[in-house]
C-alpha positions as CSV (number, residue, x, y, z in Angstrom):
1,X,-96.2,94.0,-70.5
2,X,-95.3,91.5,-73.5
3,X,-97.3,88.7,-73.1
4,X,-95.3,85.3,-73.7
5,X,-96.8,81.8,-74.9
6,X,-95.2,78.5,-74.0
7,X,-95.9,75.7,-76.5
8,X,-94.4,72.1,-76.0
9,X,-93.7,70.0,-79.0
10,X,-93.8,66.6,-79.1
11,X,-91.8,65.5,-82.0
12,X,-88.8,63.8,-82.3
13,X,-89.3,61.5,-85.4
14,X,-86.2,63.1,-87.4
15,X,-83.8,61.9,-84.8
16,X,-80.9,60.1,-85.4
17,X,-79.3,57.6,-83.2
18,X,-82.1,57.5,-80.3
19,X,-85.4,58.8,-79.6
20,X,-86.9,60.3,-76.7
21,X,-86.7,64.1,-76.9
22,X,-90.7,63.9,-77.9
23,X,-91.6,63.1,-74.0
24,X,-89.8,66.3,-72.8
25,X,-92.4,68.9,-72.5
26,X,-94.6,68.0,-69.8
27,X,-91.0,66.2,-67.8
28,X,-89.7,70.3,-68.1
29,X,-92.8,71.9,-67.0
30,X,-93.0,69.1,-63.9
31,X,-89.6,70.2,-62.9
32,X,-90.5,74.0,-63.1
33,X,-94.0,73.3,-60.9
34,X,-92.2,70.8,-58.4
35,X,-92.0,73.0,-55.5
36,X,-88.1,72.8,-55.6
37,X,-88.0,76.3,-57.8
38,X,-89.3,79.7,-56.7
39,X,-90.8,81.6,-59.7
40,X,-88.2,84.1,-59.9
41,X,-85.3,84.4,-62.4
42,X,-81.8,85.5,-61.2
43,X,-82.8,89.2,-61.8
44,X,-86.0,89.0,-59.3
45,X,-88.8,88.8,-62.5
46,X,-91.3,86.9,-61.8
47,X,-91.9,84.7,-64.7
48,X,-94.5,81.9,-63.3
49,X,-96.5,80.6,-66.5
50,X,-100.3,80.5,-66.1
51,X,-102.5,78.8,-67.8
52,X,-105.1,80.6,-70.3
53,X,-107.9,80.2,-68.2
54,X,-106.2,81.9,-65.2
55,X,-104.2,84.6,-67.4
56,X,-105.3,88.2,-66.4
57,X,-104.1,90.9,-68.4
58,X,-101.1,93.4,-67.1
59,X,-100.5,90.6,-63.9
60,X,-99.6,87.8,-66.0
61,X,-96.6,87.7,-68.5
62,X,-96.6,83.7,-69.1
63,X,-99.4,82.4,-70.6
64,X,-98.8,78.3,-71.3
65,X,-100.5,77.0,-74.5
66,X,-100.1,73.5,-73.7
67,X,-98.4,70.7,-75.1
68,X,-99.1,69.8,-79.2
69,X,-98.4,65.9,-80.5
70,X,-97.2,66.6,-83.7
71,X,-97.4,63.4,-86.4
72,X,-97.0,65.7,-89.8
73,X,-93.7,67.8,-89.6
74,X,-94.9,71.0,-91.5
75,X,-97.9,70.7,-88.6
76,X,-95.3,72.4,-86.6
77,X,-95.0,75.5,-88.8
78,X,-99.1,75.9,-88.2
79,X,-99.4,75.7,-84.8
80,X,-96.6,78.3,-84.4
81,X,-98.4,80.3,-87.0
82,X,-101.6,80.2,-84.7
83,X,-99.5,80.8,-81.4
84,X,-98.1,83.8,-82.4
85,X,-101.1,84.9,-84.0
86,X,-102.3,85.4,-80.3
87,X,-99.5,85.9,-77.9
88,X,-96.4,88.2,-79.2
89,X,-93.6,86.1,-78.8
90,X,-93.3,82.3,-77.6
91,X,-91.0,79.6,-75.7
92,X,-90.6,76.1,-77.3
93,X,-90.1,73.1,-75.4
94,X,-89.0,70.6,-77.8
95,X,-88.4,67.9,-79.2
96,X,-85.6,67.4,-81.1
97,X,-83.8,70.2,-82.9
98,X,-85.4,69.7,-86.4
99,X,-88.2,71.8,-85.1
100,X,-86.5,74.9,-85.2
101,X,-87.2,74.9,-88.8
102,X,-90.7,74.8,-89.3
103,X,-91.0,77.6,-86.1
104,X,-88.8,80.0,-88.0
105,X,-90.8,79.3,-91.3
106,X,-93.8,80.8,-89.0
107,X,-91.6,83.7,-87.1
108,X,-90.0,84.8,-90.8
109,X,-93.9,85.6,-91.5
110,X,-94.3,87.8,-87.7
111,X,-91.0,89.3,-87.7
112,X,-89.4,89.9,-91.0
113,X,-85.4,91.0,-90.0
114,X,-84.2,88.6,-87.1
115,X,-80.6,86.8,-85.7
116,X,-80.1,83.7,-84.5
117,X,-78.3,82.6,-81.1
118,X,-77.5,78.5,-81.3
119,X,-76.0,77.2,-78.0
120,X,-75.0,73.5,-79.6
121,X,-72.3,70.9,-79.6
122,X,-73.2,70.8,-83.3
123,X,-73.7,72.7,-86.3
124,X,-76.4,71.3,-87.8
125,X,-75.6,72.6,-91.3
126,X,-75.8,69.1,-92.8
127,X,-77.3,69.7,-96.6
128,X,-79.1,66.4,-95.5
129,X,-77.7,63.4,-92.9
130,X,-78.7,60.2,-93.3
131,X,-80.8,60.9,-97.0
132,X,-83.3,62.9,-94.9
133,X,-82.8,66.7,-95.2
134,X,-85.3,67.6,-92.7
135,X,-82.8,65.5,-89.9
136,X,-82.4,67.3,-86.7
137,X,-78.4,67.6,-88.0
138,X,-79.7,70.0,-91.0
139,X,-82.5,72.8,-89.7
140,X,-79.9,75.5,-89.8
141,X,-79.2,74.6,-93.2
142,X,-82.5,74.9,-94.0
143,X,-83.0,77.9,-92.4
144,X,-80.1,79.7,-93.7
145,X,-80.5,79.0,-97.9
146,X,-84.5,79.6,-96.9
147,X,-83.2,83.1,-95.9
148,X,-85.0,83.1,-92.8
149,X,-82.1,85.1,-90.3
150,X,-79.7,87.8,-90.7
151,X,-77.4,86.2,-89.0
152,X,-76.6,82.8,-87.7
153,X,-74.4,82.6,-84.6
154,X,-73.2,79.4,-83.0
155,X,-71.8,79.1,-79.5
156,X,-70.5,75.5,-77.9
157,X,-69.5,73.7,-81.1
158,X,-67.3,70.8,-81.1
159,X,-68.2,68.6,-83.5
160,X,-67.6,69.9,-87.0
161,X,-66.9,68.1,-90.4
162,X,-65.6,69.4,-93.1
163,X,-68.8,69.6,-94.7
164,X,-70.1,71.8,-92.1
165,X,-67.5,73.6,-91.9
166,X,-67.8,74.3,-95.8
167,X,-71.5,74.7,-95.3
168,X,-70.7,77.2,-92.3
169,X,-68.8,79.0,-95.1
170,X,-71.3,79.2,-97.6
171,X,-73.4,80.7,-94.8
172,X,-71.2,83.2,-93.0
173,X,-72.1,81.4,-89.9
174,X,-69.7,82.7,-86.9
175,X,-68.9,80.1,-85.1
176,X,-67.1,79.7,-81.5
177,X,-66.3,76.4,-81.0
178,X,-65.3,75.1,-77.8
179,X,-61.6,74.3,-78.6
180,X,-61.0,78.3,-78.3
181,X,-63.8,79.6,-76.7
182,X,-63.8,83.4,-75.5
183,X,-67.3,84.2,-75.2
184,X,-66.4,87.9,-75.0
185,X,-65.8,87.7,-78.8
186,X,-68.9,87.1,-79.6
187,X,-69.9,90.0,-82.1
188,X,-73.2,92.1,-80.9
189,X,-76.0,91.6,-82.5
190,X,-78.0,94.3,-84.6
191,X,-80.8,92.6,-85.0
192,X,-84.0,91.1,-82.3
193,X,-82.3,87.5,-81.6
194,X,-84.1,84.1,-81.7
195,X,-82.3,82.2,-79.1
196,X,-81.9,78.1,-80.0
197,X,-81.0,76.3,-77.2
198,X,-79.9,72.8,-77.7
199,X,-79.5,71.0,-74.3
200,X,-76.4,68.6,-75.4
201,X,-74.4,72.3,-75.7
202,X,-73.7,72.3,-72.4
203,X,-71.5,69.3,-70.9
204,X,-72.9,66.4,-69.7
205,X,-71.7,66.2,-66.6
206,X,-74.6,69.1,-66.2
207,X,-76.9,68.0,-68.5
208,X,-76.7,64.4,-69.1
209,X,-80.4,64.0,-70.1
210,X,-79.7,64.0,-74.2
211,X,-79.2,61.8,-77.1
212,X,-75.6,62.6,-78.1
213,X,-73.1,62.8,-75.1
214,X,-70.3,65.2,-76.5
215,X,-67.8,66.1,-73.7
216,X,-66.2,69.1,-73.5
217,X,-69.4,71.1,-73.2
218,X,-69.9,74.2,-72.3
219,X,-71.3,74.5,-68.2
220,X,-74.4,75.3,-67.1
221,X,-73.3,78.7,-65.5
222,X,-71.4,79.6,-69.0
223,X,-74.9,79.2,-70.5
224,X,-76.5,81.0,-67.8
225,X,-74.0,84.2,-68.0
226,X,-74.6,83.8,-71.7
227,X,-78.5,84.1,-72.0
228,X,-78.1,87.3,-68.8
229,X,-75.5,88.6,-70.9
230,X,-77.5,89.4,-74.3
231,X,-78.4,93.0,-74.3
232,X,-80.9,92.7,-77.2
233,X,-84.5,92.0,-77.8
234,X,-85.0,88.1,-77.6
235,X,-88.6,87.5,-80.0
236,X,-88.5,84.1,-79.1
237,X,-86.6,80.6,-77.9
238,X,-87.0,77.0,-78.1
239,X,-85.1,74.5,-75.6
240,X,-84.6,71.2,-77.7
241,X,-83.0,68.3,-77.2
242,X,-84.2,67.1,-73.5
243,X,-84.1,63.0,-73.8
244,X,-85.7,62.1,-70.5
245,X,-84.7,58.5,-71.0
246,X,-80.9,59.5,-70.5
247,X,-81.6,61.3,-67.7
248,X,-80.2,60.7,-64.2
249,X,-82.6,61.5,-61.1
250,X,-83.6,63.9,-63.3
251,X,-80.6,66.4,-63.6
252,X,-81.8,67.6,-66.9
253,X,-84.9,68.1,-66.3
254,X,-84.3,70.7,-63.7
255,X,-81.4,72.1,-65.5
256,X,-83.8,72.9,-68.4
257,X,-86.5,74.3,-65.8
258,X,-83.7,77.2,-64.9
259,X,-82.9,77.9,-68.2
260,X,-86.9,78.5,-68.8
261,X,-86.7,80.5,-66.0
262,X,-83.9,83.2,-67.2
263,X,-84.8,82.9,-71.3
264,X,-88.6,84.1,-70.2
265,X,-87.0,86.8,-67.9
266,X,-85.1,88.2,-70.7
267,X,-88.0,88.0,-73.4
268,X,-90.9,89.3,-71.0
């Protein structure tokens, strides 16, 4: 049974335009232990995290590491380092998306040939937004000139510039923006797939708990059908993006919870 670690990230200091997304974690996990959820994903696996004290070998699948304040951004790439050090593959609860960065710097040293699924209503190929190029609009920049995926692919788009679309380029990043979506078109992947799920990718009339409303979005089933649909390894996910303080009777919150659910039935 692969064992799976959750680790929540509390970081959201390379923002732009509002903060927030650093108080998701623990808002995510209290939606997932509310009562109002069984444990079970859509295809009837069982994916209830325990805690390590409680974690039994062959019963439990879902092992949560806890929540990690993070003031140093590079910190990030350590903890991950030292998570999947002990458990063999991990979900992130972020934070904003700059994090993806620093947890791929520590996957690229686990699992050396690896895709990338982003479900985003950006690109976030900036070389670097507002003089910082660590922003939460450039980690797949980063990422991609660092060499760290095979492949980048990028599902809900629908914001680009002309610099990212240059940048997207320079990459080979496939991109399906919204304007002409077939999701069918998406080419398969050859390669264990690191699924990046930014929360403002999906519309927010579903998901209005994030920083940047972008209507237009992709729904929550679309997302759903999506993540059920990949026929390949997932190594490991992060759900970024969450900013409680948008959030209405906390829509977001719960919508997040369900994605948890189905991402850790397709990774166990």
């Amino acid at each position: 049974m692969t064992e799976i670690g959750i680790q929540g990230i509390e970081f959201d200091a390379h923002s732009s335009y509002l903060r927030g997304p650093r108080l998701a974690p623990p808002l995510i996990r209290a939606a997932l232990h509310s009562g109002s959820f069984n444990m079970y994903s859509e295809n009837l696996t069982w994916v209830e995290p325990v805690v390590e004290a409680d974690f039994e070998e062959g019963k439990s699948a879902v092992i949560d590491l806890g929540d990690f304040e993070v003031s140093e951004y590079f910190d990030i790439e350590e903890i991950t380092t030292r998570n999947l050090k002990a458990r063999e593959k991990l979900l992130t609860l972020g934070g904003d998306h700059s994090i993806t960065y620093p947890i791929l710097k520590a996957y690229a040293k686990k699992y050396p040939r690896f895709d990338i699924l982003q479900i985003d209503a950006h690109g976030d190929l900036y070389e670097e937004f507002e003089g910082n190029k660590y922003s939460h609009a450039c980690p797949f920049a980063r990422i991609m000139e660092d060499g760290l995926a095979g492949k980048l692919v990028q599902v809900g788009v629908r914001t680009l510039t002309p610099h990212q679309a240059a940048q997207a380029e320079k990459f080979q990043v496939e991109i399906h923006q919204m304007r002409n979506l077939e999701l069918q078109a998406i080419s398969k992947f050859e390669n264990p797939v690191y699924l990046s799920l930014d929360l403002d990718g999906i519309d927010p009339a579903f998901a209005p708990g994030v920083s940047h409303h972008e209507a237009g979005g992709l729904s929550s089933r679309q997302v759903i059908e999506l993540i059920q649909g990949l026929d390949v390894e997932i190594i490991g996910a992060d759900i970024v993006e969450y900013n409680p303080e948008r959030d209405h009777q906390d829509m977001t919150a719960f919508l997040a919870a369900k994605l948890m659910k189905e991402i850790l039935a397709k990774m166990i």
